[in-house]
LUMSEVO-487553 format. One line per 5 residues: number of its first residue (from 1); their letters; for each residue y, x, z of C-alpha. Coordinates in steps of 0.5 Angstrom, whole numbers, plus 500, padded with zeros to 3 digits. Example, Ala and Ser with C-alpha at 12.3 -4.5 7.8 and 13.67 -1.06 7.14 Angstrom:
REM residues 2
1	AS	491/525/516 | 498/527/514
END
This chain:
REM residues 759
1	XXXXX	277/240/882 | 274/247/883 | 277/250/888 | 281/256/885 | 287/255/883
6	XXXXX	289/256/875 | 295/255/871 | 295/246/871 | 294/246/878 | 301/243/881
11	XXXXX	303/241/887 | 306/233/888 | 309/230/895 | 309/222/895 | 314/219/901
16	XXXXX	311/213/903 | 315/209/908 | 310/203/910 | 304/209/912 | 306/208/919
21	XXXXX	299/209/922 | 293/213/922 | 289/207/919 | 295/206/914 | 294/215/912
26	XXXXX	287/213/912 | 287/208/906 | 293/213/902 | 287/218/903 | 281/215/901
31	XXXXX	285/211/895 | 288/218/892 | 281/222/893 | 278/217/888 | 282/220/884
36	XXXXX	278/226/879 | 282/232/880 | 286/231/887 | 284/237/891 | 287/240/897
41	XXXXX	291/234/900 | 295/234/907 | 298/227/910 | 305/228/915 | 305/220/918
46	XXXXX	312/223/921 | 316/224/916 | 311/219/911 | 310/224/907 | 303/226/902
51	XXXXX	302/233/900 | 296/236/895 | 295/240/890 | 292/236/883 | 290/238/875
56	XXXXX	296/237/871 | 291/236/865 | 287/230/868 | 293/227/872 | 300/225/873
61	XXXXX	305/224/878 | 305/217/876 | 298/217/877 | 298/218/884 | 304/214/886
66	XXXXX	300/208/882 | 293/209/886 | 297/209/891 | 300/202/890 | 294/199/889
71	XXXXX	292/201/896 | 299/196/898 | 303/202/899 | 310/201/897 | 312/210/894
76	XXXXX	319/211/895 | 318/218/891 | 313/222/888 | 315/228/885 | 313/235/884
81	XXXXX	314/239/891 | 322/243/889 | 326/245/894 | 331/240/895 | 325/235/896
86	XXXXX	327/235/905 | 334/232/903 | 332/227/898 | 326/225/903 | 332/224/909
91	XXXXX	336/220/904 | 330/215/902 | 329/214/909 | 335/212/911 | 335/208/905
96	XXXXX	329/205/907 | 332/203/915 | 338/200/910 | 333/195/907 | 328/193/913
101	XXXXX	335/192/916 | 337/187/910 | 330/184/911 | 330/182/918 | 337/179/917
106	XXXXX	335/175/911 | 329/173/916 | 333/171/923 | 337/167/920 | 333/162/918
111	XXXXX	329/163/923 | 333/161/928 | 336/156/924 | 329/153/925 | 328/155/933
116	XXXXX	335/150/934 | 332/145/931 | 325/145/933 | 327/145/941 | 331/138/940
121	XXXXX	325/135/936 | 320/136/941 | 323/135/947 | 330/130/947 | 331/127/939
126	XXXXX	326/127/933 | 330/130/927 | 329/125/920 | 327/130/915 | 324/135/920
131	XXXXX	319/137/917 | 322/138/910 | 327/142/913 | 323/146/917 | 318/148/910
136	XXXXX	325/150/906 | 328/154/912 | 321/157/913 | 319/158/905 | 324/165/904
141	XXXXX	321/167/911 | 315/168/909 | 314/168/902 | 320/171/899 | 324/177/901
146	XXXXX	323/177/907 | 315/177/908 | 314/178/900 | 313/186/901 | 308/184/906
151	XXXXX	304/179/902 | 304/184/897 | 301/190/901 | 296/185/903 | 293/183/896
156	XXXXX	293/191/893 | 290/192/900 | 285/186/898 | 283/188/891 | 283/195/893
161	XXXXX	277/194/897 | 281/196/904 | 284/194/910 | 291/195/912 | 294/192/919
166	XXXXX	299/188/914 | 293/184/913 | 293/181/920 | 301/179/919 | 299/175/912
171	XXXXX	293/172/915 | 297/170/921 | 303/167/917 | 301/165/911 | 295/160/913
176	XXXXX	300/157/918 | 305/155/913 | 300/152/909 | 297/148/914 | 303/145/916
181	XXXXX	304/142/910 | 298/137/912 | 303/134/916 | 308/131/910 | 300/126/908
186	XXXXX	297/127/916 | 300/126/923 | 299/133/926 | 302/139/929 | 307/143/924
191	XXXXX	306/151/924 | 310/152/920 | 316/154/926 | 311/158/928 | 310/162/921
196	XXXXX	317/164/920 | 317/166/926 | 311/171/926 | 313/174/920 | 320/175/923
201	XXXXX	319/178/929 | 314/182/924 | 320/185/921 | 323/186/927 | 318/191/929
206	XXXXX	319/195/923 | 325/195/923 | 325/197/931 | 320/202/930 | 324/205/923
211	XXXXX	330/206/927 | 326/209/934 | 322/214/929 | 328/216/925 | 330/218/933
216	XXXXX	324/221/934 | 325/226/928 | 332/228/929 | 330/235/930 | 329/236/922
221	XXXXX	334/232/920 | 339/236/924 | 336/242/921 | 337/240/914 | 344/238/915
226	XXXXX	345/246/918 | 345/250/910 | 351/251/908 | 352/248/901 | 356/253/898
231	XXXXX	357/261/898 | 362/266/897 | 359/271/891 | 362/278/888 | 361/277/881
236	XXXXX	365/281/876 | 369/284/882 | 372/277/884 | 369/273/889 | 367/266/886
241	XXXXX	364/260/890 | 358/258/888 | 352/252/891 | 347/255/895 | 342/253/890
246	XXXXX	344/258/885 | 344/265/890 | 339/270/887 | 336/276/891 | 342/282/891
251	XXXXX	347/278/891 | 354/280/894 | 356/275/899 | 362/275/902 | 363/271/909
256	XXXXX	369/270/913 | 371/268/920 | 368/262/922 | 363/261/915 | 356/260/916
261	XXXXX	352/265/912 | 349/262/906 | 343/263/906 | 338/270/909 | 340/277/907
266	XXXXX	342/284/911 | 349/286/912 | 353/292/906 | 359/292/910 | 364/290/915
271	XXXXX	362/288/924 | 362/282/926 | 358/277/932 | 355/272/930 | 353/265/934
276	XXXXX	345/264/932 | 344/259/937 | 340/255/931 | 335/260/930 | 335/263/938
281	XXXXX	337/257/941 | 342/263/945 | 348/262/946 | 350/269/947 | 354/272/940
286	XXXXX	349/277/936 | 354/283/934 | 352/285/927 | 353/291/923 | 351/295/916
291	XXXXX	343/295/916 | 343/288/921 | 339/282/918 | 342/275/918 | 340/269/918
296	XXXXX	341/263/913 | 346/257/918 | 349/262/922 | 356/262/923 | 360/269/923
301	XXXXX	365/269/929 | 370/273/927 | 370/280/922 | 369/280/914 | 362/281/912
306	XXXXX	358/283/905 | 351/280/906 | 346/282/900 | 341/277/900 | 334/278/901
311	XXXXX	332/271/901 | 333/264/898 | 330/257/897 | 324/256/901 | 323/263/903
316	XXXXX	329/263/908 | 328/262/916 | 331/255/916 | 326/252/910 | 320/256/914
321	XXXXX	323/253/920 | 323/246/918 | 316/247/914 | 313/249/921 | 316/244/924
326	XXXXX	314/238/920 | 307/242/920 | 306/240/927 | 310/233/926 | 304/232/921
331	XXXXX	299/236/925 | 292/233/928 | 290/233/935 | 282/233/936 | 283/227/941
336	XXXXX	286/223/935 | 279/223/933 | 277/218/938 | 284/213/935 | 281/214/928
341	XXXXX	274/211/930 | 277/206/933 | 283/203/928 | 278/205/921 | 273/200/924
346	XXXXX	279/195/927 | 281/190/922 | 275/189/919 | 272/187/927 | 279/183/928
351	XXXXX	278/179/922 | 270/178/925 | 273/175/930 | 279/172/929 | 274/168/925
356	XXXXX	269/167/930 | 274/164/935 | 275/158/930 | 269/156/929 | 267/157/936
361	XXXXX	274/153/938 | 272/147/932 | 265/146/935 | 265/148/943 | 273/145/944
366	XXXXX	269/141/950 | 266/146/954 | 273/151/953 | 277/146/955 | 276/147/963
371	XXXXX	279/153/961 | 285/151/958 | 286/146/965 | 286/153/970 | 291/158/964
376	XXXXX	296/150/964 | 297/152/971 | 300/158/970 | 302/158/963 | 307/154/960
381	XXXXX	305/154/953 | 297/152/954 | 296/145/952 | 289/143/955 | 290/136/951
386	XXXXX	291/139/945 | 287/136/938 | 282/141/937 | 284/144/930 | 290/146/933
391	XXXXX	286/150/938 | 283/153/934 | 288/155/929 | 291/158/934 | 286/161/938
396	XXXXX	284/165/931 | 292/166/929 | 293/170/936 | 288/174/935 | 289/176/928
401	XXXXX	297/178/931 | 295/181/938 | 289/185/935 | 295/189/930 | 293/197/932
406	XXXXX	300/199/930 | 301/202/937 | 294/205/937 | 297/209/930 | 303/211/933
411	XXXXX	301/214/940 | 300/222/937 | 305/222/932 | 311/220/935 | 309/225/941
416	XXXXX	308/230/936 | 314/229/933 | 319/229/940 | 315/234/942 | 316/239/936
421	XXXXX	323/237/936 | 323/240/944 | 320/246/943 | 324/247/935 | 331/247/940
426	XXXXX	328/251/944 | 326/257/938 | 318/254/940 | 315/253/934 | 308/250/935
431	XXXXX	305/250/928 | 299/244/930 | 297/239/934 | 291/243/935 | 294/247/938
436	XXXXX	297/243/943 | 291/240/947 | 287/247/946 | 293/250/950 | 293/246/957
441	XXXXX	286/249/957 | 288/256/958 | 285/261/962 | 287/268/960 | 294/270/957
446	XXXXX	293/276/953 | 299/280/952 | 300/286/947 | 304/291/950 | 309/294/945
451	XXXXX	314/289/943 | 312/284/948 | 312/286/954 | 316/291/952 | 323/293/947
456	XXXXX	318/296/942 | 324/302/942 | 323/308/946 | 330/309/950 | 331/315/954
461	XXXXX	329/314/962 | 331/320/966 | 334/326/965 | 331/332/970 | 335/339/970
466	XXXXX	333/345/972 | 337/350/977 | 344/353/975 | 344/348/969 | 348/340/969
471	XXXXX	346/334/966 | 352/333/962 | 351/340/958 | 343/338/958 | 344/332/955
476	XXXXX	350/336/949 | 345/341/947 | 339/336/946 | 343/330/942 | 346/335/938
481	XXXXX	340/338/936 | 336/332/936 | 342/329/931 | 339/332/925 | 332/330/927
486	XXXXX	330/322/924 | 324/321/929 | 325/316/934 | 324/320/940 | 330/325/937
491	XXXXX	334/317/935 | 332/316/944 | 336/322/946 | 342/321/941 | 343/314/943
496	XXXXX	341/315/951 | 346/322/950 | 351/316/947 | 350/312/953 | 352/317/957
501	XXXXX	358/318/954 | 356/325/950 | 357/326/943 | 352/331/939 | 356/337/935
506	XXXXX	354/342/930 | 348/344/930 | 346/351/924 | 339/354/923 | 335/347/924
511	XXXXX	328/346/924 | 322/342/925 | 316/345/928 | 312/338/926 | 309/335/933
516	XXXXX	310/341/938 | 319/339/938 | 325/342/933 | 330/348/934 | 336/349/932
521	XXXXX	342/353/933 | 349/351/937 | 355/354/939 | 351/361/939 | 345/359/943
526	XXXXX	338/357/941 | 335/350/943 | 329/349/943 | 326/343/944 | 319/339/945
531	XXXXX	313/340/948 | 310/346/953 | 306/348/948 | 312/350/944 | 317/353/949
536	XXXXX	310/357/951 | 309/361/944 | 317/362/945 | 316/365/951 | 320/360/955
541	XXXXX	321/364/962 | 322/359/969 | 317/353/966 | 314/352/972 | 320/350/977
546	XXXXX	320/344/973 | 312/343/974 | 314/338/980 | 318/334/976 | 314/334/970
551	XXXXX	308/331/973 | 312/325/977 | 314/323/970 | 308/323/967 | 305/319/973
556	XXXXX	310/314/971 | 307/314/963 | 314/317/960 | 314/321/954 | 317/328/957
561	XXXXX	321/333/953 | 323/340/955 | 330/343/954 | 330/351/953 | 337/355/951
566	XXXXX	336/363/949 | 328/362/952 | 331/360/958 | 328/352/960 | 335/348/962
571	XXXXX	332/341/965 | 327/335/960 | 328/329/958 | 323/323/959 | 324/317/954
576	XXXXX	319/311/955 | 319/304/951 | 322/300/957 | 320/293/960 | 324/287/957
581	XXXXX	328/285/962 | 324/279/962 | 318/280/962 | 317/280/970 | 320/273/971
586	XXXXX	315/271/964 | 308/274/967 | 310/271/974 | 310/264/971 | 304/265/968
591	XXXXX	301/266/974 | 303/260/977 | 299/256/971 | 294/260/974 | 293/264/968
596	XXXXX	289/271/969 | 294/276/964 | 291/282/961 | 294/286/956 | 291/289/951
601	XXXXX	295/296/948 | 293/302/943 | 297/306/948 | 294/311/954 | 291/309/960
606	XXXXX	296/312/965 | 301/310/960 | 299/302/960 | 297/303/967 | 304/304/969
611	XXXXX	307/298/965 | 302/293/968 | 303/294/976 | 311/294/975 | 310/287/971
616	XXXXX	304/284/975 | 298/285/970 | 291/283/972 | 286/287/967 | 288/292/963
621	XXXXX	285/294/956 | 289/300/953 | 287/305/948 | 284/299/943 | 286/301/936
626	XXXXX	289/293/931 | 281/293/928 | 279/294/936 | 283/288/939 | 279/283/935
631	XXXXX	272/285/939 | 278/285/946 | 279/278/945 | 273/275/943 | 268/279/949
636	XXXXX	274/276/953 | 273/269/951 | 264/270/952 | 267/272/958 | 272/266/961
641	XXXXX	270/260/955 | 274/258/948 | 281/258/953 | 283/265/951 | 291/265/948
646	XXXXX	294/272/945 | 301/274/945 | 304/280/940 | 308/281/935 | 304/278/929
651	XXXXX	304/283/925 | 299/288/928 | 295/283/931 | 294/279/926 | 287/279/926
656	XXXXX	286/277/934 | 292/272/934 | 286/269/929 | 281/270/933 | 285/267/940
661	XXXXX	284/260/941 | 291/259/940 | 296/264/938 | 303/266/940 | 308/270/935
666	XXXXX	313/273/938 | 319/275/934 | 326/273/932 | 330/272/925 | 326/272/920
671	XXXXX	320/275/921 | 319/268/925 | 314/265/920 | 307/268/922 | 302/266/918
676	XXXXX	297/268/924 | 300/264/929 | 299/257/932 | 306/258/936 | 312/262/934
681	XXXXX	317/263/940 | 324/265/936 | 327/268/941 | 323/274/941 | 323/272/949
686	XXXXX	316/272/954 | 318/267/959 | 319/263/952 | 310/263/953 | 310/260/959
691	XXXXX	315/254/956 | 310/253/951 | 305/252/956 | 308/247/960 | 311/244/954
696	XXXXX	305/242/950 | 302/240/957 | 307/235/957 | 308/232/950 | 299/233/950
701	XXXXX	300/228/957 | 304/223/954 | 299/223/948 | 294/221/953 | 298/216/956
706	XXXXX	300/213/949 | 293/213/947 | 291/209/953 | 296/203/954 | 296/202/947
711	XXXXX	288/202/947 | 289/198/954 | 293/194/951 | 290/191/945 | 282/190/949
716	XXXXX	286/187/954 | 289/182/949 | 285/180/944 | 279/176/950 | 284/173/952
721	XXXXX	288/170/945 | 281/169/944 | 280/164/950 | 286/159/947 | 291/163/953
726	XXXXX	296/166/948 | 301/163/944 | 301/167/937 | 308/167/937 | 308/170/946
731	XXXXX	303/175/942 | 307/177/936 | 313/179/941 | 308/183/945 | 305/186/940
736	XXXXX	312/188/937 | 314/191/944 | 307/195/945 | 309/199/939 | 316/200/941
741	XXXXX	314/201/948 | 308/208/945 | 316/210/941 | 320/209/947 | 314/213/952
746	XXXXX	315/219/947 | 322/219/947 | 321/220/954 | 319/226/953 | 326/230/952
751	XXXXX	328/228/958 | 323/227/962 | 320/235/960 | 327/239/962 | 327/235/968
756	XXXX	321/238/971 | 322/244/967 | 329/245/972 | 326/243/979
END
């Protein structure tokens, strides 16, 4: 399939719930890509879900979902990607909880049926009929509904040339079963108890782990339930309440007290605060009125609102968030590489084992029994004296169940998945698990200027007087002649006048000298204002009484204007894009991560200069135009090695977010989905930087420690069945309880991350 895109270029999405690992990923994979026209394909083990493009002329849907059951996966759905595809995903998994709940019951009760039975048998009373109750009692165990999909992965494994960890379990239970049929012509040890057993604590891993990662990925689960699911419309003049689902772009919305806001849109009428705590993670009420934007899933507090919509479906800031989200729940870490190598080439190796561990057991039981006398001293369940067949089934059979690389699988995407969701409650959204190991090596944190470190808004700063003239009437002639002006500087001097309590009046013979300043005419006097330029050519007298003032100003980076009133100077205003309140606390914290900061802004030295020693900045690069930030970033990195991240506004400095190693988005609303970014701080807040960074350094830990104890756990236990000193059923426990212990690690995470977060 080329790579462009035509019109019979469709996109599916299978969910496939028993793909719990990279391995299983990998045969789902390889299987589909056999498939003539599959092209671009994404696998998200998280959420159990397969993404890719396909030609719809040379495949189907059903197509895709039989390739994929003929690698031995069960798909619960495969549908071209639609907008309520997420919630019928989250339906099919608590379905799929529901069903490995029903089959562990159906398996534990014979199961322990069996256990009552066998301990009597074997150490006070033989049991008439034992061993026919056992093959009745074990049959539904291991080959009907309890072990019935398990056996049917493993043959669609088997004739599809591959190798899924379900054909451990088989080949440890089936076997087993048969062998203790033996016993009803010969005399020998039944396995059958052992079978039942295997298969059941099996089930119970599933079903354990089902419900562990289902709690891992509750953060998309609660995103999901947050939507409203219907809106309130004026059509025809009359409000009418309609599903989300059929919201269009320029429909009126009517949203009342204690109503969540449909979907995205930009208010028409009417003031209200509203709790955006879902979008910012801020508690704080967000005041909105005509011209603000809203976001989908919010709740309006208290005032009436017409909303128009702006967005719907897939392009609102809730579906993006849960995209981005996913995304990283999905996504791939560089260290998994190694995971990879590992279980591609695990079953294969273990089967290659397992079988050489009984044929060594069958013919050189003698000389490995000394070792049996010296693990009987400590280990109840050895039997030095045992026949040798039956040290050698068991030898193989605890291989094949102690050797099964779930937990090697599980390691990074369960991590992944805790810490998306962190980070997504917090308004930090990291797009890849790339990302996350890259970002622990930062050396340089690189910050754009307007927007980032500052608000990105000019606001009047200081207000200078000259002799005879007072701050209050100043303020009064510049914000009633500036309140005919749209530039933003004039906007600063009529909100700063606002603040002030100074309203602007009635201005006549308005005019706008381009860059110079603007004139007008108020209560009989001409105003001038603008630059000196301008009120020289006017012949403004008494200009350098203010020469003083005007240079401590312009040390200080501000933007001046002068004030004249009938050729006359009266005082200057100075405006200036402030500092966020936080951006000192932000670049503190990055020094404490040893970073070295450096900001890289368009605008003038002495103005950059000024912001950078008020908040602590290390280099300074200013006067670099958008174009010019690229070359910044990458002499940076040919200076200090790939370990440069840049922080901006995602708009402007797309480019160079690219270029940097990791990207950071700062923004709010939804402007969030920065394609250009590997991280997207919500809250539009810089200490959120510095969270980002502890929180990938964390969740990249606990993948380390996962990778390492399920790695350990499985080289140190296969030598050790192999020698004839695990019991298959101690194995399959252990088995269980080290994948359970890598999910349980990962939920750690939360915990363990606010907690060193606080201290």
């Amino acid at each position: 399939m080329s790579s462009g895109k035509d019109q019979h270029t469709r996109q599916a999405r299978l969910i496939i719930l028993g793909m719990g690992s990279d391995h299983c990923a990998g045969i789902v994979k390889t299987s589909l890509k056999r498939l003539q026209g599959v092209g671009d394909m994404s696998v998200n083990i998280a959420a159990h879900r397969v993404e890719l493009e396909y030609n719809s002329e040379v495949l189907s849907v059903e197509d895709l979902r039989s390739a994929v059951e003929k690698a031995g996966y069960d798909v619960a759905q495969a549908s071209e990607v639609g907008d309520e595809a997420e919630e019928q995903g989250a339906d099919i998994e608590h379905a799929y909880l529901a069903q490995a709940r029903k089959r562990l019951w159906i398996a534990a009760i014979p199961t322990t049926l069996i256990m009552l039975l066998m301990m009597p048998h074997m150490f006070w009373q033989p049991i008439p009929g034992y061993l026919a109750i056992i093959a009745v009692l074990a049959f539904p165990v291991v080959f009907l509904y309890g072990g019935a999909a398990t056996h049917k992965s493993t043959w669609r494994s088997l004739t599809n040339r591959t190798f899924n960890m379900d054909v451990l379990i088989s080949l440890g239970s089936i076997p087993p079963y048969i062998i203790g049929l033996v016993g009803f012509f010969y005399t020998m040890t039944s396995f059958m108890e052992m079978a039942a057993t295997i298969m059941t604590f099996h089930l119970l891993g599933r079903y354990l782990e089902a419900k562990a990662k289902g709690s891992a990925s509750q953060a998309i689960r609660k995103l999901l339930t947050l939507g409203a699911k219907t809106a309130r419309v004026e059509r025809d003049g009359e409000e009418t309440e309609i599903p989300v689902k059929e919201l269009k772009p320029g429909d009126i919305m009517v949203i009342r007290p204690g109503d969540k806001v449909p979907t995205d849109g930009e208010v028409t009428d009417g003031e209200s605060h509203l709790d955006e705590s879902i979008a910012t993670g801020e508690s704080v009420p967000v005041y909105k009125a005509s011209g603000d934007t809203v976001i989908g899933a919010t709740i309006n507090k208290e005032g009436r609102l017409r909303v128009k919509v702006t967005r719907v479906g897939g392009d609102t800031f809730l579906s993006q968030v849960i995209k981005l989200v996913e995304q990283a729940q999905g996504s791939r870490v560089p260290i998994q590489e190694f995971a990879d190598r590992m279980t591609g080439r695990f079953v294969p190796i273990v089967l290659f084992i397992a079988l050489a561990s009984l044929l060594v057991w069958l013919f050189a039981a003698d000389s490995l029994r000394p070792i049996l006398e010296w693990g009987a001293s400590f280990l109840p369940w050895v039997d030095p004296q045992a026949a040798t067949p039956v040290l050698a089934i068991l030898a193989a059979i605890a291989v094949l169940v102690i050797a099964c690389p779930c937990a090697l699988g599980l390691a990074t995407p369960t991590a992944l998945m805790v810490g998306s969701g962190i980070g997504a409650e917090r308004g930090i959204l990291i797009r890849s698990g790339e990302a996350i190991q890259t970002f622990k090596d930062i050396k340089v944190m690189v910050l754009d200027k307007t927007g980032t470190i500052t608000k990105g808004e000019p606001t009047l700063t200081e207000v200078v007087t000259a002799v005879g003239a007072n701050e209050e009437q100043l303020l009064q002639w510049a914000a009633t002649v500036e309140n005919a002006s749209e530039h933003p500087i004039a906007q600063a001097i009529v909100e700063g006048a606002g603040e002030r309590k100074v309203k602007p009046g009635n201005v006549t013979e308005f005019k706008s000298t381009g860059a110079r300043g603007v004139s007008g005419v108020v209560d009989g006097a001409l105003v001038l204002i603008g630059n000196r330029k301008l009120l020289d050519e006017e012949g403004v007298t008494n200009l350098a009484d203010l020469d003083k003032d005007l240079e401590a100003l312009e040390e200080r980076g501000r933007t001046v204007v002068l004030v004249a009133v009938d050729g006359k100077a009266r005082g200057a205003l100075a405006v200036a894009d402030t500092i966020k309140e936080e951006s000192i606390e932000a670049i503190r914290g990055m020094h404490d991560l040893g970073l070295h900061v450096v900001m890289i802004t368009g605008d003038n030295e002495r103005a950059a200069r000024t912001v950078a020693k008020e908040v602590g900045i290390d280099e300074v690069q200013a006067g670099v135009l958008p174009a010019g930030k690229v070359d910044a970033v990458r002499a940076l990195q040919e200076k200090y090695g790939n370990y440069v991240a840049m922080v901006g506004d995602g708009i402007n400095d797309a480019p160079a977010l690219k270029q940097a190693n990791v990207g950071i988005a700062i923004g709010a609303g939804a402007d969030v989905a920065i394609e250009a970014a590997d991280v997207t701080l919500v809250r539009g807040e810089l200490t959120g930087v510095v969270d980002a960074m502890h929180l990938s350094q964390a969740t990249f830990k606990k993948i380390v420690h996962n990778l390492i104890w399920a790695s350990g756990y499985n080289v140190a236990a296969i030598p050790v069945a192999a020698i004839g000193l695990l019991h298959p059923m101690i194995g399959v426990v252990a088995m269980t309880a080290s994948s359970l212990s890598v999910i349980g690690n990962s939920l750690l995470l939360k915990h363990q991350f606010w907690r060193a977060r606080e201290d």
